[in-house]
N, C-alpha and C positions, 0 to 999 in steps of 0.2 A: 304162370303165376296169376292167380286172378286180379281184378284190381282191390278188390279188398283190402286181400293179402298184401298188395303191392302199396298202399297208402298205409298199412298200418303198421307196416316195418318204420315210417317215419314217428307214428305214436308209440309204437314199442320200445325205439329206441330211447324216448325222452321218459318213458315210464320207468324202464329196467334197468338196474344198471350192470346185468351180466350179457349184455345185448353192444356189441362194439360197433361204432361207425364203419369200420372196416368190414364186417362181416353183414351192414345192410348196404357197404357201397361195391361188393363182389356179386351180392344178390342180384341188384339192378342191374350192373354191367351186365350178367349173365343175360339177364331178359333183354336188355336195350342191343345186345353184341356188341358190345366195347368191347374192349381190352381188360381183362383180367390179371391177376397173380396171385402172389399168397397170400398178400393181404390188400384192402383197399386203401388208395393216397388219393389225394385230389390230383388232379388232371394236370399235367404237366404243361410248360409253357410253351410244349412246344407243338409247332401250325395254330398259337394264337398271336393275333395282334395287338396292339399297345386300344385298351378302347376309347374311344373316341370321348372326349368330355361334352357331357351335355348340356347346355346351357337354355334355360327356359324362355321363348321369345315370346312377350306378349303382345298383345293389338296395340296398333302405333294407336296416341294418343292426341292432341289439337296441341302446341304451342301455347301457353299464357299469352297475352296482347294486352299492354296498360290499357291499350284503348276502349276494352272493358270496362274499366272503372272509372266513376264518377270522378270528376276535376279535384272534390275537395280531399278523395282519401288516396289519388293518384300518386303524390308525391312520396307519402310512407309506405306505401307496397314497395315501390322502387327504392328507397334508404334501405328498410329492412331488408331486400332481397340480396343487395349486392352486401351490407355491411357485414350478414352471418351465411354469404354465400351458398345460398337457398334456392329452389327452383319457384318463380315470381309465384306461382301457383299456391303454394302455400302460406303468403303474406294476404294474395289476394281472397280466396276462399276466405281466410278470417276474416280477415277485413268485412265481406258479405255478411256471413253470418253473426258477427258484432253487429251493424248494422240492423239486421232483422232481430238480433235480442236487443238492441235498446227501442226498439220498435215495437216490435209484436202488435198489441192492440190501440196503440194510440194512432194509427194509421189502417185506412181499410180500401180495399180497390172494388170498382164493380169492371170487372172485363167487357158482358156487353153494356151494350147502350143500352139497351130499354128492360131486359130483364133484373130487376133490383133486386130478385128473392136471391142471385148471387152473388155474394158480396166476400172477397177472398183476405184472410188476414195473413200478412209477410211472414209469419214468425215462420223459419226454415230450419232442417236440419242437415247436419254437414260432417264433413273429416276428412284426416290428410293420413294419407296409405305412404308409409313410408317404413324402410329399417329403422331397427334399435342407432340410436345415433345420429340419426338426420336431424336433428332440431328441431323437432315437431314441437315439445312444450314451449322451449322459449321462443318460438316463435309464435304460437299462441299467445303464450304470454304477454307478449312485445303488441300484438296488434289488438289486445283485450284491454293494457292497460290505461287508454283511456275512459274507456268503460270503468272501470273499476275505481278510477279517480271520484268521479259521480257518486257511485256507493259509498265511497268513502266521507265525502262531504255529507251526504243525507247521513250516515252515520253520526256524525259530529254534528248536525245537527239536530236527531234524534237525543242526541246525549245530553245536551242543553238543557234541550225541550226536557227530557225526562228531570234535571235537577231541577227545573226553574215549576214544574209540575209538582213532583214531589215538596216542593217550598210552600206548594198554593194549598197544598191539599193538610200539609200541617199547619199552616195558618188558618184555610176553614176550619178543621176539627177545633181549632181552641174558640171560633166565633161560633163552633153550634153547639159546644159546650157552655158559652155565655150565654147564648138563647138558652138551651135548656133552664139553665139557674133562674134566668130570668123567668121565663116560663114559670115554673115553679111557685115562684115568688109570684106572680101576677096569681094564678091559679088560687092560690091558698088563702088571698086576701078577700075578704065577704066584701061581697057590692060591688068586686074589681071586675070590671068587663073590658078591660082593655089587654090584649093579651098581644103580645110583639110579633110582629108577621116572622114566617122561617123563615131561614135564610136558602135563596136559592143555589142549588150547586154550581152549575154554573161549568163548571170545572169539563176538557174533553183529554184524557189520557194519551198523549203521541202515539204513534205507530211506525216503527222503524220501518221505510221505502227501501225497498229491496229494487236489486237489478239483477246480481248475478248471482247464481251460489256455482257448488264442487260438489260434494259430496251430502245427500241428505237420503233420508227412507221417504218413500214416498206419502207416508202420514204424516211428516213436517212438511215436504215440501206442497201439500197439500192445503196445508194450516197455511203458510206463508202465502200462497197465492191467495186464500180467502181475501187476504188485506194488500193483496194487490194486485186490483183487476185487469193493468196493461200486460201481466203475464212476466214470463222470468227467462233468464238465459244461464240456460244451463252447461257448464266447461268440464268434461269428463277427461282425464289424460290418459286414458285405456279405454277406449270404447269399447272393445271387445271384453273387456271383464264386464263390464254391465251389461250388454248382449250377450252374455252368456248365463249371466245370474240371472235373468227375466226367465231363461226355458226351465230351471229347477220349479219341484214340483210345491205345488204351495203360493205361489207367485202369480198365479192368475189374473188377480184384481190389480196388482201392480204392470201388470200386463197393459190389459185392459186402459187403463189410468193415463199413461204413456201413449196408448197409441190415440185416444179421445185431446191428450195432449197435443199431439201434434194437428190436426185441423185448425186448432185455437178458438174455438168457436162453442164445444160442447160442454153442457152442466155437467156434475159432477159431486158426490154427495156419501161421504164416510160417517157412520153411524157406529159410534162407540160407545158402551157401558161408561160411565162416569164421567167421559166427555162431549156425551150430548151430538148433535146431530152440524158436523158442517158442512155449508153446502157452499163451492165456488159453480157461479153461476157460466163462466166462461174459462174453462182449461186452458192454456195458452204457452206455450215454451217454446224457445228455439233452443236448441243444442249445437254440438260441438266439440270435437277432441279429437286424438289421436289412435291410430291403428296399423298394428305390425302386418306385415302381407300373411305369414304365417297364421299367426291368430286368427285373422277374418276369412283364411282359405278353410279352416276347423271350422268357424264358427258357421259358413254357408255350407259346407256339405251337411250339415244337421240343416240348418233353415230353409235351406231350398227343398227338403225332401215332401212329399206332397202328406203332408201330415199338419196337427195343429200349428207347429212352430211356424208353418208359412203361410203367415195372414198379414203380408206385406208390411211387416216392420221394416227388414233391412232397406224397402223401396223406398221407403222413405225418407234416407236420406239421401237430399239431392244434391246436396255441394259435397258432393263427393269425391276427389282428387286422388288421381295416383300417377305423377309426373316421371318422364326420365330425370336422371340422376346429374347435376351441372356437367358436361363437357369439359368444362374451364373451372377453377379454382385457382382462387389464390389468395396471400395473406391482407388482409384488408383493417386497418387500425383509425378511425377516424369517430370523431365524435356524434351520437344520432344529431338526426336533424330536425331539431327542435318546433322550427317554423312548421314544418311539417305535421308533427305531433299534437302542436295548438290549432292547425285546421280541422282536422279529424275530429280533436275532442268538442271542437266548436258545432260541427255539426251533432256530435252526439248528443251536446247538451243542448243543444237547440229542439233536438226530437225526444228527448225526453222530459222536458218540459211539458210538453202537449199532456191535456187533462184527459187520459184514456175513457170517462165517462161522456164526452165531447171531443170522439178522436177525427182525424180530418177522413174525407173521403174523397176519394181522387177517381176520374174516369180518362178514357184515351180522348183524344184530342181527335180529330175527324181524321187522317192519314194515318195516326198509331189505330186507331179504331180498323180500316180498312188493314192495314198489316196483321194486326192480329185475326182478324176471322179468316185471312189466309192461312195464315199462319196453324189456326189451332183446327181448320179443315186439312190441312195436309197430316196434321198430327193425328187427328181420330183416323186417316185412312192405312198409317204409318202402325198404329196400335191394331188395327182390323184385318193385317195382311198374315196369312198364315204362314209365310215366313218368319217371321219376330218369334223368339221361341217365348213361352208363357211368360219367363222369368223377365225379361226384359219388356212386353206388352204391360206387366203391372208395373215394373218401374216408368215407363214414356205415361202411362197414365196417371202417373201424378205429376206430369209434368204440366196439366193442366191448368193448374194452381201456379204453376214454378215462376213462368213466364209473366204473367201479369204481378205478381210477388216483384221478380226482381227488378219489376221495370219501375213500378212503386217506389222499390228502395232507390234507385239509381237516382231519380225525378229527387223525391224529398233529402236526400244527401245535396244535389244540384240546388236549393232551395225550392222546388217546386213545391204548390200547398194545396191545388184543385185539380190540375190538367196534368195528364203524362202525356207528351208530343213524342211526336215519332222517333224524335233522336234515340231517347229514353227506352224505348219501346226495341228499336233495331239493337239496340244494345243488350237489353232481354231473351230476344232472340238470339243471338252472339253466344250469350249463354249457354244456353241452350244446347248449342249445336256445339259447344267446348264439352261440356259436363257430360253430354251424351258419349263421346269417345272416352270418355275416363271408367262410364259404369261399363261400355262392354268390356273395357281391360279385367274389367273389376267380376264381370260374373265370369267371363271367359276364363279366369282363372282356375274355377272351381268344375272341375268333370272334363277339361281336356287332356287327351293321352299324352301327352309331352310333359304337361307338369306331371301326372301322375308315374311315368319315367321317371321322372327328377327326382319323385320323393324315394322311388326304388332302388335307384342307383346309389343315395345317400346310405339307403340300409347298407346295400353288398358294399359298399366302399367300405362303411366301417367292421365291418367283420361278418356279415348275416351268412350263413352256409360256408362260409371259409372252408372249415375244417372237412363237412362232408364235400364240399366240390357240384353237389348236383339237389334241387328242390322241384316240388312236384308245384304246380299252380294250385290248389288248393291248399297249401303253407300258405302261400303270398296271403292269398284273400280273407283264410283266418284269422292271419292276425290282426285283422280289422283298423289295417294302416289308412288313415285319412286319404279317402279318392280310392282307395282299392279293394273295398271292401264287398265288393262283387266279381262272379268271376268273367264277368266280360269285362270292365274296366281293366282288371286285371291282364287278360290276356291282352288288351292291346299295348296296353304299356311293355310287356313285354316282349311282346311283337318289335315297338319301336324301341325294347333296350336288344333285340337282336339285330335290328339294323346299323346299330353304334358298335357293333363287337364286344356289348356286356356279356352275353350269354347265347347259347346255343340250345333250341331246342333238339332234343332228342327224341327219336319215334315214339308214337304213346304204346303202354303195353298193357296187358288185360286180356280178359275174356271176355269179348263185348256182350253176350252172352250175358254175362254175370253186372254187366254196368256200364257206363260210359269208362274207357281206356282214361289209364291216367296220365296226364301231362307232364314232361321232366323236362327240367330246361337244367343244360350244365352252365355252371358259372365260370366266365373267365380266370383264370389264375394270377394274370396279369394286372387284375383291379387294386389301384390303390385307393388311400385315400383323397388324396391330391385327384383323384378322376371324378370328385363327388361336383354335382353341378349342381347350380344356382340357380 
């Protein structure tokens, strides 16, 4: 049987329907020397064993340590973490990135000491990699909503402003209606030279002060930033659905827009028919939200692929988290802690006060100074080593910015308002070296043969080849399952689902002659659902 022949009895049979599973699983036997009869069954359970359940191990991770966090936001990562029995990881990461959005540009750091042209602004991007279930929003929620207190007040006080506005502006129109008349009246009178000066406007229209939004297109959220230069923090509760809408086609400039976003630093300038030309001189956002492991393993086997979609977006976000799951659990009923609450919010509103066109600028102190140039010397040689695979050299190279960023935020949460001193600074670095074990869990995920196992074994558990008993490797890879969609990925997952007693390869058969021999792997009979791994 040539291979032609032999791979196209599997397209025949899904074309035709006078073409029986049995009659192409006798074919194969015949060539592979199985076992035959009069008609074909799937492969008996007997000399197989029960297959082994596969469970996906990923790279150990760093432990969260409070002693990361600043003194003033210390006490509500610990409330929150133990009252909705949460991995601290998750309280704290917001916590960060709150901080860098009520920041962003009212705060600027210069890393060295004498070069000024860089000058790095906090605003950071972040997410918590967890299952459907784990408390990912409310606990967002929980560590945003002092933030969003601030919004709220600027709101009510926009409201005010705009009735006590709207009061001024119908009381001018009836005084420049009186001018007018008088006007008039002076004008029409011979000999009258005395005409009543205008009235000046006088009057400046409020502008509602934004902190955070959710959900906007990027030609609002572009308008909003026009009118407010410190920049915005933006809370997505599906990061991957927005990571995934930015690669459709059409999207480009909103692309683009986003990733000039995150520097905080660059102009930016939409030109529309009827709306005239706006231009925000300084882009600025810190983000934030949540992400299913699933999701983001789809969404990076597209972004990592060496095409346009990989123009280090995903790199860029650095508070990136994906913790083990609590150990320990248990029922916990007690009131938040409020004290806590009003320290947090104390320093937010402390740092959102600062007039972002006068924002503070802070340098290292002489021993954080000396840290970091070690520091970011071992990192460029760390990024230069031909081990580091590509994907993770762009991500440590934005860790450039990261480091001086979070040492900034640490410093002005502590009250600091000129100098970051070394505590600050070692605490940066801490960072660092935590977040770094979270993203290789995180790219590690995507293109190793164990998980792409896992996704396989999920199929045959639930029924895939059941009925015929045996598939060729070029099935698996066409169906263009996430991570398998080549056939080397392919075979080595299969590879390592024959070592678990999923399946059995069987000799290749062909005319080599005619092609490469085709691959048949029989499937256990013995697989159940219950064997599908995590």
């Amino acid at each position: 049987m040539s291979n032609a022949t032999f791979e196209g009895l599997f397209e025949d049979r899904d074309r035709l329907g006078d073409i029986r599973a049995e009659d192409v699983g006798e074919r194969i036997a015949r060539e592979l020397g199985l076992p035959t009869g009069t008609g074909f069954a799937p492969p008996s359970n007997d000399g197989w064993a029960e297959p082994e359940r596969l469970l996906e191990s990923l790279p150990e991770v760093m432990q969260f340590d409070l002693d990361l966090m600043p003194q003033s936001i210390r006490p509500l990562v610990k409330d929150v973490a133990e009252r909705m029995q949460v991995p601290r990881d998750f309280p704290a990461v917001a916590a960060l990135a709150t901080l860098a959005g009520v920041t962003n540009r009212r705060a600027m750091i210069q890393p060295k000491k004498n070069d000024h042209t860089w000058q790095v602004v906090p605003n950071l991007w972040g997410g918590i990699v967890a299952p459907p279930g784990m408390l990912k929003s409310p606990v967002i929620s929980c560590m945003t909503q002092p933030a969003r207190a601030i919004e709220s007040e600027w709101r009510e006080v926009y409201e005010k402003g705009g009735k006590d506005y709207r009061s001024a502006v119908e009381f001018q129109e009836l005084e420049n209606a009186a001018w007018k008349e008088q006007y008039k009246r002076a004008a029409k009178s011979p000999g009258n030279s005395d005409r009543p000066a205008k009235l000046e406007a006088g009057l400046t229209q409020p502008v509602l002060r934004r902190l955070i939004t959710s959900d906007a297109t990027f030609e609002s959220l572009h308008s909003v930033l026009s009118e407010n230069p410190a920049g915005l923090f933006v809370i997505r509760d599906e990061l991957t659905g927005w990571l995934a809408g930015l690669e459709r086609q059409g999207r480009e400039q909103e692309r683009a827009f986003f990733l000039e976003g995150w520097n905080g630093d660059a102009a930016f300038t939409i030109d529309r028919i009827g709306r005239g030309s706006v231009h925000v001189p300084h882009v600025c956002m810190s983000m934030f939200g949540g992400i299913q492991p699933a999701r983001l393993r789809s969404y990076l086997a597209d972004a990592l692929l060496d095409g346009p979609s990989n123009d280090g977006l995903i790199q860029r976000f650095q508070l990136i988290v994906w913790p083990d799951k609590p150990s320990k659990l248990g029922y916990i009923d007690r009131l938040p802690d409020n004290d806590a609450i009003e320290r947090a919010a104390q320093v937010y509103r402390r740092i959102a006060a600062i007039d972002p066109a006068n924002p503070l600028r802070l340098q290292f102190d002489n021993e954080a100074q000396t840290l970091f140039e070690q520091w970011l010397t071992d990192l460029e040689m760390r990024i230069s080593d031909d081990d580091v695979s590509p994907t993770m050299q762009a991500h440590l190279s934005k860790y450039r910015s990261l480091m001086p960023s979070v040492a900034l935020l640490l410093a002005l949460a502590d009250g600091a308002s000129g100098i970051v001193d070394l505590h600050h600074a070692q605490q940066a670095c801490d960072w660092c070296e935590y977040l770094e074990t979270h993203a290789r869990r995180i790219y590690s995920s995507q293109g190793r043969p164990q998980h792409q196992a896992v996704t396989l074994s999920v199929r045959l558990a639930k029924g895939w080849k059941r009925d015929e008993g045996l598939f060729t490797l070029r099935e698996v890879y066409r169906n263009g399952w996430t991570g398998l969609d080549s056939p080397d990925a392919a075979r080595k997952a299969l590879s390592l689902l024959e070592e678990y007693g999923w399946v059995r390869a069987a000799k290749s058969c062909g005319d080599r002659s005619a092609g490469r021999p085709a691959e048949v792997y029989i499937r256990n009979p013995r697989i159940e659902v219950r064997h599908a791994g995590q």
